[in-house]
C-alpha positions in Angstrom: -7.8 -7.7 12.0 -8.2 -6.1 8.5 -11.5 -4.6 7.8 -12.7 -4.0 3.9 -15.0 -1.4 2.5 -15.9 -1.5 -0.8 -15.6 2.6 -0.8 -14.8 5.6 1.7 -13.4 9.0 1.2 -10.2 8.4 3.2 -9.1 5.3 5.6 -6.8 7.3 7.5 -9.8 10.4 7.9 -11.9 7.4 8.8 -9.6 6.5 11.7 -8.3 9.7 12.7 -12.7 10.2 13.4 -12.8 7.2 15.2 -10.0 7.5 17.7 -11.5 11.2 18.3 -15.1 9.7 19.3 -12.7 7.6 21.3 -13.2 4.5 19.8 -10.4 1.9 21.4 -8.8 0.5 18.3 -5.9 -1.8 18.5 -2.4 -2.1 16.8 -2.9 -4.5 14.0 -6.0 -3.1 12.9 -6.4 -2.1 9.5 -9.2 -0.5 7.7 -8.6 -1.2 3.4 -10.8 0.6 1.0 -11.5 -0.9 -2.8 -11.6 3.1 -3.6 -11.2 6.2 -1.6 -12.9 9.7 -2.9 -10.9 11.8 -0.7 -7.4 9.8 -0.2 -4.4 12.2 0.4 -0.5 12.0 0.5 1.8 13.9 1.7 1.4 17.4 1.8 -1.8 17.6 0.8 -1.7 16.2 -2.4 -4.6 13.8 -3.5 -3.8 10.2 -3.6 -4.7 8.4 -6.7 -7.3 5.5 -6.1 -6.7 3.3 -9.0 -8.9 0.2 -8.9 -7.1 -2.9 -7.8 -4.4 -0.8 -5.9 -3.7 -1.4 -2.2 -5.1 2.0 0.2 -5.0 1.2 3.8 -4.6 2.8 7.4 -3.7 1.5 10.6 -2.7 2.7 13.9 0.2 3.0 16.2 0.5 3.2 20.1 2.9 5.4 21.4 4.0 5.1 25.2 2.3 7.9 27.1 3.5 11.5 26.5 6.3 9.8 23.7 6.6 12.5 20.9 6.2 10.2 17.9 10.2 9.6 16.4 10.8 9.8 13.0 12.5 6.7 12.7 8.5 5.5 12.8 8.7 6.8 9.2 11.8 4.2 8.8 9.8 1.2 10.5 6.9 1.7 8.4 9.1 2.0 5.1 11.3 -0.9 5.9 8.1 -3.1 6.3 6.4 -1.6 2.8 10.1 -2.5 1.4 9.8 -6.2 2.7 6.1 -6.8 2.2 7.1 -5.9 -1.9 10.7 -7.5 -2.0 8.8 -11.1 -1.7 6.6 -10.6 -5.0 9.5 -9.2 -7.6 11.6 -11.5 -9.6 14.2 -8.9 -9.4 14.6 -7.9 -6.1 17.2 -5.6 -7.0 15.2 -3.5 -8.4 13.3 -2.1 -5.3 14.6 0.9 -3.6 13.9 3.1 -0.5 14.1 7.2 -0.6 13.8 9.2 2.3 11.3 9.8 4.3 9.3 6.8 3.5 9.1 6.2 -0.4 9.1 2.8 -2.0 11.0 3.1 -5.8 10.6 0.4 -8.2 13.2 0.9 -11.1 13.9 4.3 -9.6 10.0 5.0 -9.9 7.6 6.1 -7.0 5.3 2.3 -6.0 3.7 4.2 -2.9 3.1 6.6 -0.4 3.2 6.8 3.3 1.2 9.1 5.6 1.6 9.8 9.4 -1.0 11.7 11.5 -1.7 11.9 15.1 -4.2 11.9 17.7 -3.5 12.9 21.2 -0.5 9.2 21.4 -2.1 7.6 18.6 -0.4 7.5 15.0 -2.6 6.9 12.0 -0.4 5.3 9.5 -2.1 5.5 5.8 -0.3 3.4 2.8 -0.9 3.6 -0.7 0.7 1.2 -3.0 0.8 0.9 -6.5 -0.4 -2.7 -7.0 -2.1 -2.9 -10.4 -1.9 1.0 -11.9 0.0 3.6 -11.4 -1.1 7.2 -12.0 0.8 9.8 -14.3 1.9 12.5 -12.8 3.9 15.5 -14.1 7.0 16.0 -12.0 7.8 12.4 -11.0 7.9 8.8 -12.5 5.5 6.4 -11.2 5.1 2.4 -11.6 3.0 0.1 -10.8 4.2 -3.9 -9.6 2.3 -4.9 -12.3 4.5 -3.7 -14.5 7.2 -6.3 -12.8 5.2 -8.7 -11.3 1.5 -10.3 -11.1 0.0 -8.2 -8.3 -1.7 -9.7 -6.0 -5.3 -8.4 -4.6 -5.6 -5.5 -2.1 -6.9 -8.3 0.7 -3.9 -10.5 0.2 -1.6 -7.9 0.2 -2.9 -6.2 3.6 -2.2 -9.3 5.3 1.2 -9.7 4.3 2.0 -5.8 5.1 -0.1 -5.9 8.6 2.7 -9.3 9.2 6.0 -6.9 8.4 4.9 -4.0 10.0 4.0 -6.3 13.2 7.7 -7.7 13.2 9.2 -3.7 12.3 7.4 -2.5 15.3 8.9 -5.3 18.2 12.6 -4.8 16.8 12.0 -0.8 17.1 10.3 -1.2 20.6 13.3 -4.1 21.7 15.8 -2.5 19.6 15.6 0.9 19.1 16.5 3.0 16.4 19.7 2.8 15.7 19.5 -0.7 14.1 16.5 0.1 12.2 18.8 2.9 10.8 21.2 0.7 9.6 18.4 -1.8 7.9 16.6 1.4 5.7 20.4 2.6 4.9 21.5 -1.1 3.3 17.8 -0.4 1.4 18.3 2.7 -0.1 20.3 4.6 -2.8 23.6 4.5 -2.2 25.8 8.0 0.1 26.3 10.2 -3.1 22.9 10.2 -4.5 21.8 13.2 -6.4 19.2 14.4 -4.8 16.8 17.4 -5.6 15.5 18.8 -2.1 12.4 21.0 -1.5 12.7 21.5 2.6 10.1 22.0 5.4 10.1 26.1 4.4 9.6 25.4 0.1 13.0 26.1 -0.3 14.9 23.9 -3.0 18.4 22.6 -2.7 20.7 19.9 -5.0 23.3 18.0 -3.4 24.1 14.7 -2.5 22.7 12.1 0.2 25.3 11.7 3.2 23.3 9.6 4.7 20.8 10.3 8.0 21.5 11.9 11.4 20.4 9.8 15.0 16.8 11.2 15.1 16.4 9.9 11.0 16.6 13.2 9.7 18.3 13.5 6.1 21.8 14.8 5.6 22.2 16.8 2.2 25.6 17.5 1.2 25.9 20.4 -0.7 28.7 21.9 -3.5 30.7 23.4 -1.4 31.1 20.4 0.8 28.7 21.9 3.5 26.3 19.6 5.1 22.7 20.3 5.4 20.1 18.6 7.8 16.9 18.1 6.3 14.0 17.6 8.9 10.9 18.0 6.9 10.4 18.3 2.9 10.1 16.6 -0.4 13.0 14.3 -1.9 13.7 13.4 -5.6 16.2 11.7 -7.3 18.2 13.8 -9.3 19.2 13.3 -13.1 
C-alpha cells in the first residue's frame, strides 16, 4: 500500500511517530510525500525536497530480538539500483557506493536512511528523479538528466516491487549472496576512495572490497587493511 501526502516535514519522522503510538503498520507500506520541510539524510544533514523528486519511507520487520544487520543497507541499495537500472538507456552508467549510495555517472541520485524502533526499521529513500540539488563537496544528478523521469507515484510502486523481492532472497538466502549481488554493482576493488569514519577521522586508500557483516574494507598505502563500520564514502579523484 503506498500512501501520498501532498506535504509533511519528514516520512520517515512520520513513521518513526506512528510505530511509537504503536500503530501496527505492515512491510510494504509506504508513506510518499510531494515535499518534505524537515527531510534528513544521513548524519544529519537536510535532504533536499526538490519538487517532482521521489521522498519516501517504509518499514522493516525484524525477527524478535534480531539486531538489525547491515547487509539491510545492501538489500535496500540493491533494490534502489534495480528500480533505476529499468529507466536509463545506458545502464552502464549506474553505480553503487558503500553504504547505500546510488551514483549515476559517478554522481550521487539518492540517499538512504535507516532508523529503529524497538524491531522495527524505518527505511527513508530519496531519489533524485527530476532535480538534483548543488551541493559543495560532492556531484549530484538528477535521472532527468539521462532519462524522462517518471512521477513520484509510479516510481514508489516499482521500488515498493524490488525491495519486496530484495527482502525474500535476504530472509531465504542470507547475506552472503546479497554480498556478491551489490559487489558485481559497484566500483570496481581498487577504487580510490576518500573515507571520513564513524569517529570524523579521514583516510584515502582503496576499496578491497566488504567483510561478512557488510562492513567496508579500505586498503591503505602501506598495504594495511582497514575495516570501516560506520562513516562517509567518496570517490576519490
Amino acid at each position: 500500500m503506498i500512501e501520498c501526502v501532498s506535504e509533511t516535514g519528514s516520512t520517515n519522522a512520520d513513521l518513526l511517530a506512528r510505530l511509537e503510538a504503536g500503530e501496527q503498520i505492515s512491510e510494504g507500506t509506504w508513506l510518499v510525500a510531494e515535499r518534505q520541510n524537515a527531510g534528513r539524510g544521513r548524519q544529519g544533514r537536510a535532504w533536499f525536497d526538490g519538487y517532482g523528486n521521489f521522498m519516501g519511507s517504509t518499514v522493516v520487520h525484524l525477527a524478535k530480538g534480531e539486531t538489525a544487520p547491515q547487509s539491510l543497507a545492501l538489500v535496500a541499495s540493491l533494490a534502489l539500483y534495480d528500480a533505476v537500472l529499468s529507466l536509463l538507456p545506458e545502464p552502464q552508467s549506474l553505480q553503487l557506493k558503500w553504504p547505500n549510495d546510488v551514483l549515476l555517472k559517478g554522481a550521487k541520485l539518492s540517499g538512504i536512511l535507516m532508523e529503529r524502533v524497538r524491531d522495527t526499521i524505518v527505511l527513508g529513500v530519496g531519489v533524485n528523479l527530476a532535480q538534483a540539488p548543488e551541493l559543495p563537496d560532492r556531484a549530484t544528478i538528477a535521472i532527468a538528466a539521462a532519462a524522462p523521469p517518471p512521477t513520484p507515484q509510479a516510481f514508489a510502486k516499482t521500488l515498493a516491487h524490488h525491495l519486496t523481492e530484495e527482502l525474500q532472497r535476504w530472509r531465504s538466502y542470507g547475506a552472503e549472496p546479497i554480498t556478491r549481488r551489490w559487489l558485481a554493482a559497484a566500483h570496481p576493488e581498487g577504487t580510490p576512495l576518500k573515507v571520513h569514519d564513524g569517529d570524523g577521522v579521514g583516510l584515502n586508500g582503496t576499496f578491497a572490497g566488504l567483510t561478512e557483516d557488510a562492513s567496508l574494507r579500505l586498503r591503505l598505502a602501506d598495504g594495511t587493511t582497514r575495516v570501516i563500520h560506520a562513516g562517509d564514502v567518496m570517490l576519490s579523484e
